[in-house]
C-alpha positions, -999 to 999 in steps of 0.1 A, spaced: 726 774 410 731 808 424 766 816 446 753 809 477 777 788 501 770 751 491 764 728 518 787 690 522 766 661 524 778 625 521 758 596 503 767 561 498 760 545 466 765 509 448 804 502 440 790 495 404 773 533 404 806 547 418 827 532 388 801 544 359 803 580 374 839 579 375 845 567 344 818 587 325 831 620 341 865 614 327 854 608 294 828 640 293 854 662 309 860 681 274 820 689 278 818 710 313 824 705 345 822 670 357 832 670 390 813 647 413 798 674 428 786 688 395 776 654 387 754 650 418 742 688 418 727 683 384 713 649 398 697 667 427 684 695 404 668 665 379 652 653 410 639 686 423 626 698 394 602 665 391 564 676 388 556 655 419 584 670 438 576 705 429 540 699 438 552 689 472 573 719 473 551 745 463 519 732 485 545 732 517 561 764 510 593 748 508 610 772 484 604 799 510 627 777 531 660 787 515 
């Protein structure tokens, strides 16, 4: 992701989910960055880079957007 400012949003997820992504981040900390905001940018970027998504993206122009 480039150095743009980077937006706040807030999403709720399961208890369970919060715990595993705690936990996880702790023990990959030696890897990278494991911040819960790297953890959900990465997520995001999973999602975004889907072949359906990106269809939807390209055939709205949605990339322009940004």
């Amino acid at each position: 992701m480039n150095k743009k400012k980077k937006k706040e949003i807030r999403v709720y997820i399961p208890a369970g989910m919060d715990k595993l992504i705690r936990a996880l981040s702790v023990l990959k900390n030696g890897e990278k960055d494991w911040s819960l905001s790297a953890i959900a940018e990465e997520a995001f970027g999973d999602w975004l880079a889907k072949a359906d998504n990106q269809e939807l993206i390209e055939k709205h122009r949605l990339d322009e957007a940004e």
